[in-house]
C-alpha positions, 0 to 999 in steps of 0.5 A: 493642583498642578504638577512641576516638571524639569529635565536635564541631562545633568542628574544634579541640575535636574534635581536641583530644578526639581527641587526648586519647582517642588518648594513653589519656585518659577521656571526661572528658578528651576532653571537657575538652581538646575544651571549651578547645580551642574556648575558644582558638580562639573568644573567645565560649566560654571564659567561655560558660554551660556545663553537663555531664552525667556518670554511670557506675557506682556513682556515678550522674549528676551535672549540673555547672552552669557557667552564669553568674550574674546579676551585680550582688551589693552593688551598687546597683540601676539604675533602667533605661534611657534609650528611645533611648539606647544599652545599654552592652556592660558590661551584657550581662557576667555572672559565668562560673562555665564554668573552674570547673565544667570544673575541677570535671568534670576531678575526675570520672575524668580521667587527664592533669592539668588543665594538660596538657589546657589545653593544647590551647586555649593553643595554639589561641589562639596559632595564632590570634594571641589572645594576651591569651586565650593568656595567660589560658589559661596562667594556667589551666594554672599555677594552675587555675580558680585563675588567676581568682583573680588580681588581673590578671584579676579586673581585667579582668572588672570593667574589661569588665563593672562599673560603669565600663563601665556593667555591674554585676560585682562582686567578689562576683560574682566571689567567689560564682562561684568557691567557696573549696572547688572543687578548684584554686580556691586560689591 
């Protein structure tokens, strides 16, 4: 018998990852359910930059890129700021690819589906009383990376960092970080 292990800095994600090896899962899904357990309990994480090293054998190592991209497809360029003036909070929001890209890594030998995994962050979430990002959470439990898909909360990326909120996200952005081929991305 063999023991599983998993560390983290993060108490919920490490208890999650635990929890995840306990019930018989893979490496990926101690890392998967470890990644939204900390995004449940930490708003800064679920929609963070995010990259993930895999290999084993037969496959070799595969890099997964859940880094943000730089948003502004199709819009009009700024021309900068005022000295002096204050930056907008809008203009410091990016397109997150970090569901997709963890969605994508679930793919490679994970054992428990992807909803129960989530789980783990939902009701991290709960217990902190995030019920915006609780519902968020479930969503990615019905639908997958999916759930970034709908118009609810597409609306509310673009409401935090497009245009109107002096941030240049657009639905391009959005479009481009969550490709039509990426397994649960359909909705």
């Amino acid at each position: 018998m063999s023991a599983s292990l998993a560390a983290s800095s993060d108490a919920d994600a490490e208890a999650a990852a635990q929890a995840a090896a306990a019930e018989g899962g893979s490496c990926v899904d101690a890392v998967v359910a470890g990644f939204f357990a900390a995004a449940g309990a930490d708003p800064a994480v679920l929609l963070s930059p995010t990259v993930a090293l895999i290999g084993g054998v037969g496959m070799g190592v595969r890099c997964l890129d859940g880094r943000a991209l730089q948003p502004g497809r199709g819009a009009a360029r700024p021309r900068g700021f005022v000295a002096g003036s204050p930056i907008p909070d809008g203009s410091y929001g990016a397109a997150s690819r970090s569901v997709p890209m963890v969605a994508l890594l679930h793919t490679y030998g994970a054992k428990a589906s992807l909803a129960r995994l989530v789980r783990h962050g939902t009701r991290a979430a709960q217990r902190c009383g995030a019920s915006r990002r609780a519902a968020l959470l479930k969503a990615i439990e019905r639908h997958g990376a999916g759930a970034l898909r709908t118009a609810d909360v597409r609306r509310g990326l673009l409401n935090a960092a497009g245009p109107a909120a002096g941030g240049l996200l657009t639905e391009e952005d959005l479009d481009a970080a969550l490709p039509e081929d990426l397994p649960g991305a359909a909705m």
